[in-house]
Structure formats: structure tokens, C-alpha cells
C-alpha positions in Angstrom: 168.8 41.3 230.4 170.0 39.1 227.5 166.2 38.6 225.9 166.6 34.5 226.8 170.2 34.2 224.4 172.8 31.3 225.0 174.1 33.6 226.7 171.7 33.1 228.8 172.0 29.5 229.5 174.7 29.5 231.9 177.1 31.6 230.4 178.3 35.0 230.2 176.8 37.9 227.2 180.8 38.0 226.3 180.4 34.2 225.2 179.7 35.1 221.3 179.9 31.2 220.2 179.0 28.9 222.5 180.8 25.2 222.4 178.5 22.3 220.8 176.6 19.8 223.8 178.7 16.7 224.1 178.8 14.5 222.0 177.5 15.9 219.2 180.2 18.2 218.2 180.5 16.3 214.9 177.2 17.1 214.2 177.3 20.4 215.0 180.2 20.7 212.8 178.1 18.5 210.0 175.3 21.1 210.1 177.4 24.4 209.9 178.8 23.2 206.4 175.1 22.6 205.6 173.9 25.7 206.6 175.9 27.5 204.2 175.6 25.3 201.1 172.0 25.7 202.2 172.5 29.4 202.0 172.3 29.5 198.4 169.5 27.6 198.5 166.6 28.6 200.4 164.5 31.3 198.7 163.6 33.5 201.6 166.6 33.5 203.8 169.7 36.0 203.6 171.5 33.3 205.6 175.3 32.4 205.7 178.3 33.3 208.4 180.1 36.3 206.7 178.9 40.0 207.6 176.9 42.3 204.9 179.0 44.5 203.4 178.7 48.3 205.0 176.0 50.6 203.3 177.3 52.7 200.0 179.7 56.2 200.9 176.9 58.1 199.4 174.4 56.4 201.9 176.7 56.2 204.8 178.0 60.2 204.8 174.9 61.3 205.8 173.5 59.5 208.3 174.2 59.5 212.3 173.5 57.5 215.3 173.3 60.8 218.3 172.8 61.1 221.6 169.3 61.9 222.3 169.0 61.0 226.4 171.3 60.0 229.2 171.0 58.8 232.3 167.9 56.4 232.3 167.5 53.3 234.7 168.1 50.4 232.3 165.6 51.5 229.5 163.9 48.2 227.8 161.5 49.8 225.4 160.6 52.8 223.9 157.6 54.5 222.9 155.4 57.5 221.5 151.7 58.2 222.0 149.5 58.5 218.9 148.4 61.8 218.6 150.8 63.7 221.0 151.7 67.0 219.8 154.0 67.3 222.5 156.3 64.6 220.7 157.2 63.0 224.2 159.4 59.9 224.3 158.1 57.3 226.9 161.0 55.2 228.5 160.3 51.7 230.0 162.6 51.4 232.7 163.2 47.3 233.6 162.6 48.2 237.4 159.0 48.9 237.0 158.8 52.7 236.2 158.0 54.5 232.2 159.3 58.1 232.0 158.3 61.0 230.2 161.4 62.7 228.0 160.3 66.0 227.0 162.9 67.8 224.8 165.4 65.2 225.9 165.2 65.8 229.2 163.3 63.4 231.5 160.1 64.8 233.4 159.1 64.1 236.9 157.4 62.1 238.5 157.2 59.3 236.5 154.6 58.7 234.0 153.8 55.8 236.0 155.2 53.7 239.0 154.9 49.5 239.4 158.0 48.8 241.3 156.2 47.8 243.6 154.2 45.1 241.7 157.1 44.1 239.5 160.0 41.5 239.6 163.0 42.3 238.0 165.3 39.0 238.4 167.0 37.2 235.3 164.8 38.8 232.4 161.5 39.8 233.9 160.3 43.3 234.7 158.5 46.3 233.3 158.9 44.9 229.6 156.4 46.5 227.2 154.2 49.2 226.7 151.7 50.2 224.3 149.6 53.4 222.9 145.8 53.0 221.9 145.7 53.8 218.4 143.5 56.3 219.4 145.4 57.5 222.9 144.9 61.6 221.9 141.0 61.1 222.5 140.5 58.0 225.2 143.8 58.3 227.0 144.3 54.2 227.4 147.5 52.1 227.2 149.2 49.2 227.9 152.1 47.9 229.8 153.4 43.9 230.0 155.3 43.4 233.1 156.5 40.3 235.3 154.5 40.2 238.0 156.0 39.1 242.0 155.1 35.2 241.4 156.8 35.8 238.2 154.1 35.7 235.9 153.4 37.7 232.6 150.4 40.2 233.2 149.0 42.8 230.9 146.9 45.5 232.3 145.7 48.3 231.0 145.6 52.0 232.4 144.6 55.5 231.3 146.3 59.1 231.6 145.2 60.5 234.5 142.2 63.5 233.9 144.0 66.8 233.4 147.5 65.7 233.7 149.3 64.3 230.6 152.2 63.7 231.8 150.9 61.2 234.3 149.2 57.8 234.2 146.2 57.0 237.1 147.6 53.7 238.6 143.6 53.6 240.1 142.9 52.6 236.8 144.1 49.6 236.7 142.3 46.9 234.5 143.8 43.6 233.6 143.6 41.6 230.2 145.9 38.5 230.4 147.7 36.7 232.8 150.3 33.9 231.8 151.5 31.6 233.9 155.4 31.3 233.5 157.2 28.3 234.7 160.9 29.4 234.7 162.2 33.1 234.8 163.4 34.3 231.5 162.1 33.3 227.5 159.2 36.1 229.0 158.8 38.3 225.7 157.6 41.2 227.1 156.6 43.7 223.8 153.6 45.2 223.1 152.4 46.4 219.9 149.4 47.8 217.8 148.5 45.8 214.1 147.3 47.1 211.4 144.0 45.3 212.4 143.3 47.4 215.6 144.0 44.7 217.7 146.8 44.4 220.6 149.8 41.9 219.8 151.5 40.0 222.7 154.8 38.1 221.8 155.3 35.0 224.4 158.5 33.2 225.1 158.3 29.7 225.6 158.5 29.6 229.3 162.4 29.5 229.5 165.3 26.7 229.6 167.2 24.9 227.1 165.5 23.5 224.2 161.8 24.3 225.2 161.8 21.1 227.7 157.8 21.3 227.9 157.0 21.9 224.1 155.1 25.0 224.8 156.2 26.8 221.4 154.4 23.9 219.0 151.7 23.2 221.8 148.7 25.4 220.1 146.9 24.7 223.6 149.3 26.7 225.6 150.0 30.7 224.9 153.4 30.8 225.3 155.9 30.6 222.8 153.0 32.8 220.4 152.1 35.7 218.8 148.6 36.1 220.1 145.9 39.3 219.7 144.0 40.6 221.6 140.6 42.9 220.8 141.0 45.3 223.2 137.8 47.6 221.9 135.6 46.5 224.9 136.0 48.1 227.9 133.9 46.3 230.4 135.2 43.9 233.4 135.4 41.2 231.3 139.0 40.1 229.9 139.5 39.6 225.8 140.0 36.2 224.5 143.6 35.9 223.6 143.9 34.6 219.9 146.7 32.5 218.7 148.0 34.3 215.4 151.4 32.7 215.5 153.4 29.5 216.5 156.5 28.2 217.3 158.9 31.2 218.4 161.4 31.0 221.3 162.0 34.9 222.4 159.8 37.2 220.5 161.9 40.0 222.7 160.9 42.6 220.0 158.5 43.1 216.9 157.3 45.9 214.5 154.4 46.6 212.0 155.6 48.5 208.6 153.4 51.7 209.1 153.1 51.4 205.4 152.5 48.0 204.6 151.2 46.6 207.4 153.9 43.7 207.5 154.8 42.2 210.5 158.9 42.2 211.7 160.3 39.3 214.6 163.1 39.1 215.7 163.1 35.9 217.5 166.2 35.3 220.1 168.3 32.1 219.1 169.5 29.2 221.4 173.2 27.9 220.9 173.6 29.1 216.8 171.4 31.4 215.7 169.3 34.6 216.1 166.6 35.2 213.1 163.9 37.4 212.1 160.7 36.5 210.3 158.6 38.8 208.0 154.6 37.9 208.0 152.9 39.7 205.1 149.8 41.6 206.2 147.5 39.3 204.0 148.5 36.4 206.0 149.2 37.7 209.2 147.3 34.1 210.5 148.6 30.4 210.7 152.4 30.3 210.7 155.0 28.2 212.5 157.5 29.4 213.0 159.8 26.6 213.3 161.0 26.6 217.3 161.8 24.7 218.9 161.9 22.0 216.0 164.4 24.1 214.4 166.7 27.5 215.0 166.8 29.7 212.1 167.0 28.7 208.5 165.8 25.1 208.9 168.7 24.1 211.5 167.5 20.9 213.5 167.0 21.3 217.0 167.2 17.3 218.1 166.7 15.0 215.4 167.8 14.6 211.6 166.0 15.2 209.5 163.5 17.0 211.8 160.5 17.4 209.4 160.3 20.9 207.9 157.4 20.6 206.3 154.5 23.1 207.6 157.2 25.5 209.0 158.1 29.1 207.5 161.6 30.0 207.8 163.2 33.5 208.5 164.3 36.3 205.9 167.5 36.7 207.9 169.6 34.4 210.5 173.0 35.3 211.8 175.3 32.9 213.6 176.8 33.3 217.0 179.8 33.9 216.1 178.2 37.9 215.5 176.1 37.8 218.3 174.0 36.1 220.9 170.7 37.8 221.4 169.1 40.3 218.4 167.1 43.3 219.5 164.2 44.2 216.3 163.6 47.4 215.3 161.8 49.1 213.0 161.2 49.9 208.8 162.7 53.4 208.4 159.7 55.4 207.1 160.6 59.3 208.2 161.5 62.0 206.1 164.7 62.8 207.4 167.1 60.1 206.2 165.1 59.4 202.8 168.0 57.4 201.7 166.9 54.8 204.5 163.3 54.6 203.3 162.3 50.8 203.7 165.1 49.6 205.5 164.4 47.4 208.6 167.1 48.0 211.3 167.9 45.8 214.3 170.8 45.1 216.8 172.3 42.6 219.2 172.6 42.6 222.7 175.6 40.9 223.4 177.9 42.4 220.2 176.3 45.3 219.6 176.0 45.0 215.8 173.4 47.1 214.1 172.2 45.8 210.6 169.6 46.2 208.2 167.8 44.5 205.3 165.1 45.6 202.5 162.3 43.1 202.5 161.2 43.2 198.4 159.5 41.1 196.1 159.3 38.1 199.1 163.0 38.5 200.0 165.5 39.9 202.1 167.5 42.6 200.3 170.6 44.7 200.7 171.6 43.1 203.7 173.7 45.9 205.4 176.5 46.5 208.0 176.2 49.8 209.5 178.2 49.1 212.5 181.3 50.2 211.3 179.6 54.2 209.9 177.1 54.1 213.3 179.3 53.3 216.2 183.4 53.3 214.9 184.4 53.8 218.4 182.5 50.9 219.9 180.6 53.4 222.3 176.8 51.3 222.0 176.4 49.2 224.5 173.4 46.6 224.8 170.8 47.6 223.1 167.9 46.9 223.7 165.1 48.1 222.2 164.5 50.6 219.5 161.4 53.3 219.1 159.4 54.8 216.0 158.1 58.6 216.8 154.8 60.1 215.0 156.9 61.0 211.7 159.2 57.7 211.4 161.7 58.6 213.0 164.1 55.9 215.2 165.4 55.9 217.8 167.5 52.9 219.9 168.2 52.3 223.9 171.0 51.1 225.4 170.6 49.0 228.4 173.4 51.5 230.5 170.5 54.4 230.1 171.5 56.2 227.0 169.0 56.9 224.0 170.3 57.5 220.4 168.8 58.8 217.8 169.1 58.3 213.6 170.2 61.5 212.6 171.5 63.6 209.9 175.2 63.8 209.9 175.5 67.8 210.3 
């Protein structure tokens, strides 16, 4: 499940830098030395191909990546209800199933079952799920899965009466379906803004390059960020709105619980992974470069490409670090103070695990926490990371095991 990477394409995850097309080797070559002089110069971006340094000893002492949960079937994504007392961590499993973990432990039955409606090949599946804002009094969420034609559906169900622990597959409603012409590039998150409504990251439809144009086609939903207003509850569906254009992978996103900003990480190509920060007070409008460009204003096909119109990411990293980035979250819990504001992601394929400060419209303090986190080398694809009720994270690994940000006892 490499999230639609190079890796992707035709080659193995262990194939950290992919070789140039042929024939244009030279040019590859011609835009790497421009990408770093460019470095210097783009306001926004924390771009270039060294690593961030690792975070300060005083910083780095205290803080701990544990083992919250083994022995999950290929855990995607990760979530908590609003309003659960019970603190329950819900487990998307790729094969079509969410569990319950209650103290760590996982409860059964499952919370819910759609093996049966689900196709797991290449990088569909059970992909997504997410929590009304107000789950603790009307009991509804939401789950994006790859359906057995292999398109994107996402349907909405509620706990079943009396048991919490359980959702009622009998209510079944669906809101979207999108048609997907190839099997990976499918998204698959879910997530709540700050606006109430339900946000649906689309791929572009899979294979190299975009070959139908669906990112910068604003007729067509994939390769978006679209919302939906899920506050009806009738038979009818909610229009999808297009908020955002021109991403590739959107495999995972986040909202700052205090700000309100909005955190892709958009899954690279050949050369780079990225993510973009959209201020709440402009969530609307932006293109986001793909598939004109990859990352910081890299050209796709032709040179120059035209950049003008298109809003770059805060931070790229080239593939000689990785091949496919898993987003996370802003740190806002009350455990590791010392990580307040910090947005944290991964990669699939290397396993890194970063983070940055957005501040004052850049991206800060780009750390390396690899080396304090994981010095063995034990995290293995992750995949997806999770925020409980007090801020807290938390990150899955793709072989079943769920960590948590701890304090170092």
C-alpha cells in the first residue's frame, strides 16, 4: 500500500530514487541543480536535499515513540469519536473491517464489517473513516472505501442503538460515488473542517503523469479536495464542492484543532513528496500545482511550465529520503508540551519521521526525529497517524503495530 509513490509505478517500495525517463536524464540532472539554488529562493518552501538537523537534547530526552497495539490486519487509518469518554481507538483495517481498541487491547466483533463490499488490490480498500462532530449525541460516521468495480464510495452509517461498540451496517446511506479509472492514486481519508463540513481528498485516477488531466480538470472530482455538507439527512446525496485543485495522492490530511489550518501531504511521482498548508481564511481556490508540477515548482513536462496561479508547498523532500509521505497531525496535547505546534509526518517507503512549525507563513524548525524515535530501525510503513480527544498522537504501521508519542519514563 504505497499511497500511489514511484514506487508504485512499476517498481519496488525499496527503490528510494528512481532513475530519470529516457532521454531526459540531462534534464533531470538540469533541474535538481535548480531545485536547490531555488531553495533559497522561494518564500514558502523548506525545500532542498539534505536532512533537518535532529530536534535539541533538551527536546529529544523526553519524548518517546511506544507501543500502544499489536497485532492489527494492516491498519490504514486511525481514529477517535468526538465525545467518547471511553477514549476508544478505532482501527481501519485495509481488508474492509474498523476495530475497536479499548485499553490497548482490540474488542470483538468488529466495530464494523465491509469485506465483503470492499476490494483490496494495488491501493484500494477500507481507506478512511470519519466521526460526526457531534457522534456522542447522533451516533453517525463515515467510512471511504473502494468498492468491487473499483470505485471510491462514501457512505455513511450510525452506531447501532444500545451497543457502542458496534456499528448497524442496516444503516447504510451513501453520499458519493467516484468513478476510478485505474486502481491506485484513490486517496482514501476522511476528515471534519473547521466549517462543519466533510472533506474528501481524491487522487487523480492513477498512472504516470495524470495521463487524463483529471487534477487541473475542475469538471472532474478527482485529483481534489472537495466538501461535503453532510447536515441533511434525507435520501438525497450532498453536492460535492470543489475546495481544492491540482493534487496527485492526497493519502492523508489534518485540520490544526487550534487554528483551523489545513495540512496535505500530497504523494510525489519520480522526485518529490510535499505538503501544502491552506490557512483557514482561505481554505477556497488553490491549485495546487499537479500534475503541472511536483513539489516546489519542479516541471512535470515542459520548461518553463507556467507557474503562475499555482501555490507551492511549505515542505518537499526528494527521493533520495523517501518515496511516498504519510501526514499527520499538529501536536496540540498536554503531555509533550515541548511539541506544541509541531506538525509530524512519515514515509512509507523509508520510514522517516519529521516535523515542521508552520509560523508567520513559513515552514519552521524543520526536524529529524528519526534518529531519537526509532534508533533501531523497528517502524515499518507507516501509514497513517491519529489525534485522540486531548491531542494526543498516535502512528500505524502497515505490519499491525500502533505507537504512541509518549513521555520518555
Amino acid at each position: 500500500m504505497n499511497h500511489g509513490s514511484a514506487a508504485r509505478d512499476g517498481r519496488g517500495p525499496e527503490h528510494a530514487a528512481p532513475a530519470a525517463r529516457p532521454g531526459l536524464r540531462g534534464v533531470w540532472r538540469a533541474l535538481a541543480g535548480l531545485a536547490v539554488a531555488a531553495a533559497a529562493l522561494s518564500p514558502g518552501c523548506t525545500c532542498g536535499p539534505s536532512s533537518p538537523p535532529p530536534p535539541r537534547e533538551e527536546v529529544a530526552r523526553g519524548v518517546t515513540l511506544s507501543v500502544f497495539a499489536r497485532g492489527l490486519d494492516e491498519p490504514v487509518a486511525l481514529a477517535f469519536a468526538p465525545g467518547d469518554a471511553s477514549e476508544r481507538l478505532f482501527v481501519v483495517e485495509k481488508r474492509g473491517r474498523i476495530r475497536v481498541l479499548a485499553g490497548g487491547r482490540a474488542v470483538d466483533p468488529p466495530f464494523l464489517d465491509l469485506s465483503a463490499l470492499v476490494s483490496t488490490g494495488e491501493e484500494q480498500g477500507l481507506l478512511g473513516l470519519a466521526f460526526h462532530p457531534r457522534y456522542a449525541e447522533n451516533g453517525r460516521l463515515f467510512v471511504n472505501y473502494t468498492d468491487r468495480k473499483g470505485d471510491t464510495r462514501i457512505v455513511e452509517y450510525r452506531v447501532a442503538e444500545g451497543a457502542p461498540d458496534r456499528a448497524d451496517p442496516a444503516t447504510a446511506r451513501e453520499l458519493l460515488h467516484i468513478a476510478q479509472p485505474y486502481d491506485n492514486h484513490n486517496g482514501g481519508h476522511l476528515a471534519f473542517g473547521p466549517d462543519g463540513r466533510l472533506y474528501v481528498g481524491t487522487g487523480d485516477g492513477g498512472k504516470r503523469d495524470d495521463p487524463h488531466g483529471h487534477g487541473q480538470d475542475r469538471r472532474s472530482p478527482l485529483g481534489k479536495m472537495l466538501a461535503l455538507d453532510v447536515r441533511g439527512q434525507g435520501p438525497e446525496r450532498p453536492a460535492p464542492e470543489i475546495v481544492q485543485i491540482g493534487l496527485r495522492n492526497p493519502w492523508r490530511y489534518s485540520f490544526d484543532r487550534r487554528t483551523g489550518d489545513l495540512y496535505i501531504a500530497d504523494v510525489g511521482q519520480d522526485r518529490y513528496e510535499e505538503v501544502h498548508v491552506v490557512p483557514v481564511d482561505r481554505l477556497a481556490g488553490h491549485n495546487l500545482g499537479w500534475n503541472v508540477v511536483e513539489g516546489d515548482g519542479h516541471c512535470l513536462h515542459d520548461l518553463p511550465c507556467g507557474l503562475e496561479g499555482l501555490t507551492p508547498p511549505v515542505i518537499e523532500y526528494p527521493h533520495a529520503h523517501g518515496c511516498s509521505i504519510t501526514g499527520g497531525f499538529v501536536y496540540r496535547g498536554a503531555e509533550l508540551p515541548e511539541l506544541d505546534g509541531l506538525y509530524f509526518y512519515a514515509d512509507y517507503c523509508t520510514a522517516l519521521l519529521r516535523s515542521f512549525r508552520w509560523k508567520d507563513g513559513r515552514a519552521t524548525e524543520p526536524t529529524d526525529w528519526k534518529p531519537i524515535l526509532d534508533p533501531d530501525g523497528e517502524l515499518s510503513r507507516p501509514t497513517s497517524f491519529g489525534e485522540d480527544a486531548r491531542g494526543e498522537l498516535y502512528l500505524a504501521s502497515q505490519d499491525g503495530v500502533i505507537y504512541r508519542f509518549s513521555r520518555r519514563r
